[in-house]
C-alpha positions in Angstrom: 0.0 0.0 0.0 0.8 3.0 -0.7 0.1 6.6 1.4 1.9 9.0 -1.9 -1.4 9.9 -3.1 -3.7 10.1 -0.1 -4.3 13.3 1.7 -4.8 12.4 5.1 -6.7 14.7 8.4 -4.9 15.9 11.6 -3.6 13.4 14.2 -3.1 14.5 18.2 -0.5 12.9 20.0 1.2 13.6 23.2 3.6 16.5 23.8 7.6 15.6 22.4 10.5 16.9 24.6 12.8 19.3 23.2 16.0 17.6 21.2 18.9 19.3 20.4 20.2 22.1 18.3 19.2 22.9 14.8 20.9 20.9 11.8 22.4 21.5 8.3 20.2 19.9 5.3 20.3 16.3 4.2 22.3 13.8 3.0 23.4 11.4 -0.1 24.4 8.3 -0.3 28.0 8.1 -2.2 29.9 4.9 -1.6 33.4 5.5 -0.7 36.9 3.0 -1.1 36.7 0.0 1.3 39.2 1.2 4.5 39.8 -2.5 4.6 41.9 -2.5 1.1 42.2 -6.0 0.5 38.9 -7.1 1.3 37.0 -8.2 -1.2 33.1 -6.1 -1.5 30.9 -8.1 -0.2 27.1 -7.7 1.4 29.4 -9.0 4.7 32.5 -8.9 5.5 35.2 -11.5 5.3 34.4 -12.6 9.0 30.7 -13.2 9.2 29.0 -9.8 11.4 27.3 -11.2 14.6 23.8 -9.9 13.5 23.8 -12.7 11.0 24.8 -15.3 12.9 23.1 -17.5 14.8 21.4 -17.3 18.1 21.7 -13.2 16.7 19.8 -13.3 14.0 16.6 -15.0 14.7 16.4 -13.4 18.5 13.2 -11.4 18.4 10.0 -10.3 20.6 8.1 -10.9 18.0 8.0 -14.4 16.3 6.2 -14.6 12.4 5.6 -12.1 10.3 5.9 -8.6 10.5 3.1 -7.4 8.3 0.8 -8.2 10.4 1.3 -5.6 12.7 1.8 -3.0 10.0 -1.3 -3.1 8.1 -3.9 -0.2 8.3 -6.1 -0.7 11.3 -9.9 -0.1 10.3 -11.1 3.4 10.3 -7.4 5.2 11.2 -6.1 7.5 8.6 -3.3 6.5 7.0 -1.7 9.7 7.3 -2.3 9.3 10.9 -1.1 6.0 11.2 2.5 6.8 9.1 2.7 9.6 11.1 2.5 8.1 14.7 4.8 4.5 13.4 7.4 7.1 12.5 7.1 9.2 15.9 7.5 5.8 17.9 10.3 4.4 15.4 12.7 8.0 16.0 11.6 7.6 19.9 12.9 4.0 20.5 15.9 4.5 17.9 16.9 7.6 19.8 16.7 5.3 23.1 18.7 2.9 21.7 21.4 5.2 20.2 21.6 7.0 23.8 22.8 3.9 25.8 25.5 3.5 23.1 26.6 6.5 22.4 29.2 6.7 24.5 31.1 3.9 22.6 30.4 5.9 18.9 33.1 8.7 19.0 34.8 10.6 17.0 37.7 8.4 17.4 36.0 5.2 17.6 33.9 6.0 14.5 35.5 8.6 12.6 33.2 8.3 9.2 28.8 7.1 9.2 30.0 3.7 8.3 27.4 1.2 7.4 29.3 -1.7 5.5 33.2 -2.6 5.1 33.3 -0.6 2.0 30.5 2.2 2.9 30.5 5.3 4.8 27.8 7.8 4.1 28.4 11.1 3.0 26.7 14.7 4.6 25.5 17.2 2.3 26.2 20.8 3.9 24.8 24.2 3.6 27.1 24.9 0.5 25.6 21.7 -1.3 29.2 20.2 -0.6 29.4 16.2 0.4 31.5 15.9 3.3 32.6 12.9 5.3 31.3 13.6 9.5 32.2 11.2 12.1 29.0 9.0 12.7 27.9 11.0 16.1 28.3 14.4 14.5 26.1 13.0 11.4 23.7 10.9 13.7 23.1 14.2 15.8 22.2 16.1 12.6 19.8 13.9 11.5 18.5 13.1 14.9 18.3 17.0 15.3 16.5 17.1 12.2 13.7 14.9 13.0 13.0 16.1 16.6 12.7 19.6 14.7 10.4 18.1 12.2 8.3 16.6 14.9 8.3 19.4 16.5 6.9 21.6 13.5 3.3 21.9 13.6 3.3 22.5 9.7 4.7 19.0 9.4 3.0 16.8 12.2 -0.3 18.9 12.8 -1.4 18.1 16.4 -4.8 20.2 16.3 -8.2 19.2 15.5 -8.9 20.6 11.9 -5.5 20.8 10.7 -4.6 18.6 7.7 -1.1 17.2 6.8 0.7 19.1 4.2 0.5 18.5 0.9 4.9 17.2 0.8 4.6 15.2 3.9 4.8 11.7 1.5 8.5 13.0 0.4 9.0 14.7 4.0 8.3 11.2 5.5 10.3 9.5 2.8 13.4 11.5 2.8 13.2 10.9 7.3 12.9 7.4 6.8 16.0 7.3 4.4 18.1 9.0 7.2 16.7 6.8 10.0 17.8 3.8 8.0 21.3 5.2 8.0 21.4 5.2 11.7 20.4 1.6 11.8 22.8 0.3 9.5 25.8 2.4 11.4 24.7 0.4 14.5 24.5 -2.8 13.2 27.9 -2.5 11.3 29.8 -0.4 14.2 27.9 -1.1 17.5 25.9 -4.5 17.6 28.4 -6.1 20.0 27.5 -3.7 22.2 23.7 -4.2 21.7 24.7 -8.1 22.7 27.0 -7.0 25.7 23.4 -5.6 27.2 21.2 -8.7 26.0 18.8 -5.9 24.0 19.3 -7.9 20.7 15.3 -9.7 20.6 14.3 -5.7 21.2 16.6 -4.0 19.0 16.2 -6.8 15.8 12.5 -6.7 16.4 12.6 -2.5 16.2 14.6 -3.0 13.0 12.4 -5.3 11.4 9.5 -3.5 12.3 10.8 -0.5 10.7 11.7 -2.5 7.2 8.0 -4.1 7.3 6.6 -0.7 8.1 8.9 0.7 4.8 8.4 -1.6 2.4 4.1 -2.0 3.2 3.7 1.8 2.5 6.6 2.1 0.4 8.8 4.7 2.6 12.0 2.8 1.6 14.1 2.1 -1.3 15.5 -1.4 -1.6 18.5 0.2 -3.2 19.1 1.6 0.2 18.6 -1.1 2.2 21.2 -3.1 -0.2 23.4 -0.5 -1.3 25.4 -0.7 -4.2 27.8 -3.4 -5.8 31.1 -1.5 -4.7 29.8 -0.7 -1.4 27.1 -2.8 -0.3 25.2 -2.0 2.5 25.5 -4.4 5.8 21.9 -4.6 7.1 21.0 -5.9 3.1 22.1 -9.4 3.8 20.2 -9.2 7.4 17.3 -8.0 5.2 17.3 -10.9 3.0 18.1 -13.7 6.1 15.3 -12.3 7.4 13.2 -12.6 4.3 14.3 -16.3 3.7 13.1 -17.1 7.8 9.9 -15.6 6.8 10.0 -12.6 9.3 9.7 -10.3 5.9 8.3 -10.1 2.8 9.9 -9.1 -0.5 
C-alpha cells in the first residue's frame, strides 16, 4: 500500500520533549573505497557480522511475520497512522542510540560507516558532500527529525489541521536517514547491543521499521542493499530475514 497519493486529516498525539540544536540539510548516499583495502566487496565482511549469525539473527520479541502488525487498522487515517509509526520508530531508535553513544566517538567512529566498504556522505549548507564522524552525522539527522516533529506544519497536532501536501516525500526523505542510523549500528555497535542482551528488542525495532517501509513504500530497496562496490550491511540481514519468513519481498 501505498500513502503518496492520499491526503490524510490531523492526528493529536502527546507533547515531544525538546532535542537538540538545529541541523544542516540532508544527506546522499555516495559509496566511498573500502578502509579495509584488501577485502573483497561483499554484502558482509570476510568474517561473518554477529547480526547474522546465529542465536543473533533470529532473536526477536516478536515471532512470524511482521506485516501483520503494520497493516492499516480499520477506520485510522493513513496519514495518521504513518505519522505516529514514524514518531515511535525516532523515539525508541533515539533510546537505543543513547545507551550506546558513549562507545560511537569521533575516534572510535571517525566516518557514518554502514558496511566494510560504505561510509555515508553529509550534504552541507554549500551543497558540498562531506565525510562527519558517525555521532556528528547521527546528531544532525536526529536534530533534524525532533525539529520536524516538532513543526506543527509538518506533524499537525490540532483538530482541523490537515497534513501538508509534501509530507509523503517529508516522511520519505526521514525514513532514508533513519535507516542510515540503523545500519551504522549494526555495522559499528551491535556487539555492544549483545554485551546488554537488547538484541530480541533491537532486531525486532529493526524489522518492524523494514515491514513498516516496504508495506507503505517509505523505503528504497537500493538503500537497504546498497550498491555493488559498497554494499550496505543490514541488506544481507534484510534478505536472512526474508528467507526465515520474518519479511516479505
Amino acid at each position: 500500500m501505498s500513502f503518496f497519493n492520499s491526503i490524510g486529516r490531523s492526528m493529536t498525539r502527546a507533547p515531544r520533549n525538546p532535542k537538540r540544536s538545529p541541523t544542516p540539510t540532508s544527506a546522499t548516499f555516495p559509496p566511498n573505497e573500502s578502509s579495509n583495502g584488501s577485502a573483497p566487496p561483499s554484502p558482509i565482511s570476510q568474517n561473518k557480522p554477529l547480526y547474522l549469525c546465529s542465536p543473533f539473527v533470529e532473536a526477536a520479541l516478536v515471532k512470524g511475520n511482521f506485516k501483520t502488525i503494520v497493516m492499516l487498522p480499520k477506520y485510522v487515517d493513513i496519514m495518521e497512522w504513518v505519522a505516529v509509526n514514524i514518531y515511535d520508530f525516532y523515539t525508541n531508535l533515539n533510546e537505543f542510540y543513547g545507551v550506546i553513544t558513549e562507545c560511537c566517538t569521533q575516534q572510535s567512529c571517525s566516518t557514518m560507516s554502514a558496511g566494510p566498504a560504505l561510509n555515508y556522505t553529509w550534504i552541507n549548507q554549500d551543497r558540498k558532500s562531506v565525510n562527519l564522524p558517525a555521532p556528528t552525522y547521527i546528531d544532525y539527522v536526529m536534530t533534524w527529525v525532533q525539529n520536524l516533529l516538532d513543526d506543527e506544519s509538518v506533524f499537525p497536532t490540532k483538530s482541523g489541521e490537515d497534513f501538508a501536501q509534501t509530507f509523503p516525500s517529508t516522511i520519505k526523505h526521514v525514513y532514508r536517514q533513519l535507516l542510515r542510523v540503523f545500519a551504522h549500528i549494526y555495522h559499528a555497535h551491535y556487539h555492544q547491543i549483545l554485551h546488554l542482551r537488547s538484541e530480541p528488542h533491537f532486531n525486532s525495532l529493526f524489522a518492524h521499521f523494514l515491514a513498516f517501509g516496504r508495506e507503505y513504500e517509505l523505503l528504497e530497496m537500493k538503500d537497504v542493499r546498497g550498491s555493488s562496490s559498497a554494499p550496505v550491511g543490514i541488506g544481507a540481514l534484510w534478505e536472512r530475514w526474508r528467507d526465515m519468513g520474518i519479511l516479505e519481498g
